[in-house]
Structures are given as structure tokens and as C-alpha cells.
N, C-alpha and C positions, 0 to 999 in steps of 0.2 A: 482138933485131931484126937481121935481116943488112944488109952494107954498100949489098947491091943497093935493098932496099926503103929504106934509110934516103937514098940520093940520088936515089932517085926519086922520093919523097917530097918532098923541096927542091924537086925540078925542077918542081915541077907549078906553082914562081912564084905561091903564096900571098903576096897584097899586104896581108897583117896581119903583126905584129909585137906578141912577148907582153913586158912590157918589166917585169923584175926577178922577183925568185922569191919573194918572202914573203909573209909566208903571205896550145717550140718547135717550128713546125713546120721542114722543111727550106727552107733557102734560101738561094742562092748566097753564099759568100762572096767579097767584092771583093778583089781582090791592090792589096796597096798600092804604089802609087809607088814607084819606084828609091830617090828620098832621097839627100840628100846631106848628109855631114856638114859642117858648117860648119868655117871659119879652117883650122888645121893640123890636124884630125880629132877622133875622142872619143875619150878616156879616160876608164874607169871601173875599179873593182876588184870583182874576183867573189872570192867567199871567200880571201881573203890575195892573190891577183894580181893586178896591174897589167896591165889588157888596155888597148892602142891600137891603134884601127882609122885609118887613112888615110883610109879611103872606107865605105860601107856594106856590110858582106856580101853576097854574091849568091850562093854556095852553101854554106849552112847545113844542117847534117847532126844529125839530134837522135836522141840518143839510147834516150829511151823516151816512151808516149805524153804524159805528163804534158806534157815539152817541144814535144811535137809539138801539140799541141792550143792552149798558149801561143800559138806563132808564126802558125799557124793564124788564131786568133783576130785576130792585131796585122795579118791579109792579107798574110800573107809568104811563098803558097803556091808565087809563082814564084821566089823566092830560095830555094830548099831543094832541096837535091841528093840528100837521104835522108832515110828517115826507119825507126825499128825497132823491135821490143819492145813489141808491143798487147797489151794485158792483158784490155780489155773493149772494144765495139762502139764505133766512133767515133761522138761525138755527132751526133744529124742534122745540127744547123747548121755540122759541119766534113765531112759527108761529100762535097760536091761538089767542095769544096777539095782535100780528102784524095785524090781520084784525078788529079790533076797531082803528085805527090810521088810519087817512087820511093821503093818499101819495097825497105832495102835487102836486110833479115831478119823474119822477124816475130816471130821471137825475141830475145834478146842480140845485138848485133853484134860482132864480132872488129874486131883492129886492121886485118887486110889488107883485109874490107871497107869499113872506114869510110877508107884510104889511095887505096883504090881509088876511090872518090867524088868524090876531088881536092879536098875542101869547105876554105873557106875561114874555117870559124867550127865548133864543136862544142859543142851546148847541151845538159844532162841536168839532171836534175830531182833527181837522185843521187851522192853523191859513190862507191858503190861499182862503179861503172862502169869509174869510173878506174883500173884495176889491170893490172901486165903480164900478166896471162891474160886479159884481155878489150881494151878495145880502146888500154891504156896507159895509163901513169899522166901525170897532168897536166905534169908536168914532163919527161917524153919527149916529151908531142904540142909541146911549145911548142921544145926544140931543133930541131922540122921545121918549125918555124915556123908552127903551128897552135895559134890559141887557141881555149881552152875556158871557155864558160861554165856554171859551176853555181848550181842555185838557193841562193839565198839564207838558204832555208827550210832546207837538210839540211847550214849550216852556221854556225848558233847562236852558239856560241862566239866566232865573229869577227866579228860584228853589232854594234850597240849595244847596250846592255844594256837591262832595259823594253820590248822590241818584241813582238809577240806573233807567233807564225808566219804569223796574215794579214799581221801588219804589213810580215813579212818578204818576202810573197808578192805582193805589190804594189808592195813595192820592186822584185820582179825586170819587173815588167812595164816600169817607167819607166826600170830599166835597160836595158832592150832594143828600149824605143821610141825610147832615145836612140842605141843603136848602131847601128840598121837607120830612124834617121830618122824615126821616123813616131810621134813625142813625141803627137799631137794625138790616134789613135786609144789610144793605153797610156793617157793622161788620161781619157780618156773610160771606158777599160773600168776604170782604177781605181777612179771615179766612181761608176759601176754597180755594182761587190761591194760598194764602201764602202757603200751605199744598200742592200743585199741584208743585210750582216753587220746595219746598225743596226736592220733590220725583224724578225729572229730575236732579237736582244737586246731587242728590246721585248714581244715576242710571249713571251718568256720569265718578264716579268711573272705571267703567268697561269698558270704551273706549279704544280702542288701538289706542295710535298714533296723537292724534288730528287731525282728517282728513279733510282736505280743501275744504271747501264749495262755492260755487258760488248761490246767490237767485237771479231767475228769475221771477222778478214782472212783466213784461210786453214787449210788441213788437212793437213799433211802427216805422213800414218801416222796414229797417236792422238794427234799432237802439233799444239793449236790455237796457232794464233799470232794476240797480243788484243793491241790498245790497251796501250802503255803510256804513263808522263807526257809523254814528248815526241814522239808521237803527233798529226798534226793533226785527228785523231780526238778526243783528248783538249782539246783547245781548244774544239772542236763542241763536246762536250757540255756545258762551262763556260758557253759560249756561248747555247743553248738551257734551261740550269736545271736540266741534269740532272748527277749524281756517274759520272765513269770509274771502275769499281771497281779497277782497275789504275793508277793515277796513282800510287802511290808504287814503280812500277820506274822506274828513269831509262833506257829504249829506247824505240823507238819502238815494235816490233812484237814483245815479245819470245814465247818460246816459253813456254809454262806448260800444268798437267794440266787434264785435265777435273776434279778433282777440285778442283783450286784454283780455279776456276770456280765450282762448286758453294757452297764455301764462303763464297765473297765474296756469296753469295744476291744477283744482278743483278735487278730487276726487269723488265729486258727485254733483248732480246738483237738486237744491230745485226749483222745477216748481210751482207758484201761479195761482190759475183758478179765473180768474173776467171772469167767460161767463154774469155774468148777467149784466155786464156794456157794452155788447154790441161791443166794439170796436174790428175792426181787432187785431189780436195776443192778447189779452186779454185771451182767453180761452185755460186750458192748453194742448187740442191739436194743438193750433197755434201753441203756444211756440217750443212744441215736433218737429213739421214740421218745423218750422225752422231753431233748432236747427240741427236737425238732415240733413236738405236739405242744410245747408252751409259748404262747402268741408271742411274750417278749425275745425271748430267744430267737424266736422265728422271723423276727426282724430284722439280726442283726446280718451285718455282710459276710460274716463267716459263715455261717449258715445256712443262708441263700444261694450259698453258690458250692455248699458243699468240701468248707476246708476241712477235714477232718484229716487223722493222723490216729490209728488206732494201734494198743504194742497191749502185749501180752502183762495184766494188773503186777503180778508177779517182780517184772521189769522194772516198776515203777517204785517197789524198795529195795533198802540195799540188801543186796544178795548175790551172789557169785553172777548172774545172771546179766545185773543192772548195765551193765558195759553194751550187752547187745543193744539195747532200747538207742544207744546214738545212732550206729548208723541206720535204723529205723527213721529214727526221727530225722536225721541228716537229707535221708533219701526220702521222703514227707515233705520235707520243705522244698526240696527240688521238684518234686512234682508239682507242689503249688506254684510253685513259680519263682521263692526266694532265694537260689540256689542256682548257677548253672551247674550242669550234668557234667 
């Protein structure tokens, strides 16, 4: 990082302070209140750091849709300076929102754009965001006096133990309804998944069989990338009654053949649509054509008879969103056959 950007950076007089280093149909969403933090301000910690805010954020810059769709949600459309990195279609109930935010990229964002934004808070759904080829690592953006919030969810390890990735994913809401103030709506929408997650775990009663699933997040070349154990993919289908047939990798998304696919004999196959990331086999008619155009694949009984389950790629990590993907998949499995109606 050169001297120039690094004190221009300072100058832009970000009133946060990151303090120590260890570790539906469409319809408007309401922008929430200013908010004010109470007494000498909040303090919370995001994966190992000690973030304090003085006052509320007022230009929050997120990193990819996941986080953007969160804040979204909590009516934070007028405290958001940027916003980058859309994978799939923004939900109808955030798209009136989503056009008061500047996109800063609609890809990745770099560190000069997201300096350039001046933002006072930096929220990602991803801990690999943070790296000096993309927009810095967590511990450069906090010498400029810029804190970063990451979810909760994509850092396990430094959680409590016993929590399940919703669990974790609910935390981040209550985290950030206490930063940006607005504790009453994060309660409320925690209230709502909580009420969504209990009605898929009951509805899971009536499964026959626990039927083995394979998620197909993406294509790249003849290399699919599936569901693995810590996957919030893999909690779903826990969730619903069904077996991840890749639960004993410990990745999230790892790489694996069609052939290893094959073998695991999936009885249905969960296809993720990122068309709007653009990339070959990204969109779930790549996926479909490959699947179906590779002779091994094309053998098996899932296949042949067409079990598919396709939900919006988005869905498929943790993000305000994820709760929708059950009864999706709920109602997937009922049309297969696994589920009565």
C-alpha cells in the first residue's frame, strides 16, 4: 500500500476505532432511523476482534451480496456507501432498497475501491475477502482506522462451541442490530428464521428414509464444487431429514470429480443458480448440461429420472436469505416423492 493512499485513507476522519488485534411480492423497504448508540458506545467482537463504534455507522460498505442483503434487510439502505459482488438476482423484497446503494463493482472489490468510498464500517459474509490482493487483510484496514465486520458463520472456530451455523447466523444479525442501533428490527427478524428453521425441522418428521443429497454450487471446467461438512448447505439438509453425501470432507465447498459423485449414489441433486456472477457453469442450466452431458453422471438414478432441486446459489451461504432455501428444498423433496404434501 503506498504512503499516499495510506494517509489519505486516515484523512477521510473515520469516527470508529478497532481496539486490540486478537483474534414475496415486491415492497419497499423502510431505511431505518439513524440510531444512536447508547452511554460511551458498542463494543462487540467479530471473529477474534474487538470492534468499538462511538456512534452508529453511516457509511457501511459490504463486501458481497450475502452482507449486502443482511443490512438490507435491518433498513440500513441509507447508511451504505457500497455495495459489490452479486452472485444472483437481488431478492424482490430488497430490490427497491438495493437502488439507493452504490455498486461499487459487481464483481470483487479491490482495496482502492473500497478506500475510495470513504466507508466507516466494512461488513463481508467471507473471511477470504480479507487478503492484500483484494481489498486487505483485516489487520491493514484497522491500522486506517477502518473496522471490519465478518460473519460469524465463516468463523467457527472462535464461536462457542455447540452453535450450529444458524445459530451463528443470528448472532450476526443481533450483532449489527446493536452496532447500527436498530436492536428491535435484528429481534424481530431473528424471531422470524427462528419460526422458519422450527417449521422445516418439523416438517422433517414426515421424511422417509433420509435421502442423500449431493449440492451442486458450481462448475468450473469438469471440476464440480459440492457441499461439504461445514457447508451451510450441509446443516440444511440435517435440517430437512435428508444425508449430505459429502459431510465427511471438513470444507465448505470443496472440489471433487464427477466420478466421486457418482459413487456416493445421491438420490437427488440440489443445483445452485449464480447466473448473475457471470461465470461459465455458474448458472443452473450449465450445471443441468453438465451434468447430464457426462456419461458417468448420466447413469446414475438421480439423473435418469430427473431429480433435481434447483434454489437460488445465494441461498446456499449463510446470508439473511438461507432460511428460504428449506422450504424450497422441503417442497423438492415432496415432489420427488420423499415427503407427503
Amino acid at each position: 500500500m503506498s504512503r499516499s493512499v495510506r494517509v489519505g485513507a486516515v484523512a477521510l476522519a473515520l469516527s470508529f476505532t478497532v481496539v486490540g488485534c486478537a483474534e414475496g411480492p415486491e415492497k419497499a423497504r423502510p431505511a431505518a432511523a439513524p440510531g444512536k448508540a447508547g452511554g460511551a458506545g458498542v463494543e462487540i467482537r467479530s471473529c477474534g476482534r474487538q470492534l468499538s463504534f462511538p456512534q452508529p455507522p453511516q457509511r457501511a460498505v459490504t463486501l458481497d451480496q450475502s452482507a449486502t442483503e443482511v443490512l438490507l434487510e435491518l433498513g440500513l439502505q441509507e447508511r451504505m456507501a457500497g455495495t459489490s459482488n452479486l452472485k444472483t438476482k437481488i431478492a424482490p423484497e430488497y430490490r427497491q432498497a438495493y437502488t439507493k446503494v452504490p455498486v461499487l463493482s459487481p464483481k470483487l472489490l479491490g482495496g482502492e475501491q473500497l478506500r475510495a468510498a470513504a466507508p466507516d464500517l466494512v461488513v463481508a459474509g467471507f473471511n477470504d475477502h480479507f487478503t492484500k490482493d483484494r481489498t486487505g487483510t483485516r489487520e491493514e484496514l484497522a491500522e486506517l482506522g477502518l473496522p471490519s465486520y465478518l460473519s460469524a458463520v465463516d468463523c467457527p472456530k472462535q464461536n462457542a462451541a455447540g452453535k450450529s451455523p444458524f445459530d451463528l447466523l443470528l448472532d450476526d444479525y443481533r450483532s449489527l442490530g446493536k452496532v447500527f442501533g436498530v436492536e428491535e428490527r435484528a429481534a424481530r427478524l431473528v424471531s422470524e428464521q427462528r419460526a422458519t428453521l422450527d417449521r422445516a425441522a418439523k416438517e422433517a418428521a414426515g421424511v422417509r428414509g433420509a435421502p442423500r443429497v449431493v449440492w451442486v454450487y458450481s462448475v468450473a471446467g469438469d471440476a464440480p464444487y459440492v457441499a461439504g461438512r461445514t457447508a451451510m448447505a450441509s446443516e440444511m439438509s440435517r435440517i430437512v431429514g435428508a444425508k449430505n453425501v459429502f459431510d465427511d470432507l471438513d470444507e465448505d465447498w470443496p472440489s471433487v470429480s464427477w466420478e466421486e459423485i457418482a459413487e456416493r449414489k445421491p438420490d437427488f441433486v440440489v443445483v445452485g443458480d449464480l447466473s448473475e456472477r457471470g461465470k461459465p457453469g455458474d448458472s443452473a442450466a450449465d450445471k443441468l448440461a453438465a451434468i447430464r452431458g457426462n456419461p458417468v453422471m448420466a447413469q446414475l438414478e438421480a439423473v435418469a429420472e430427473n431429480r433435481f432441486v434447483t434454489i437460488p446459489g445465494t441461498e446456499m451461504d449463510p446470508s439473511v436469505r438461507t432460511v428460504n432455501a428449506l422450504p424450497r428444498l422441503t417442497d423438492g423433496m415432496k415432489d420427488l416423492g420423499y415427503a407427503k404434501r
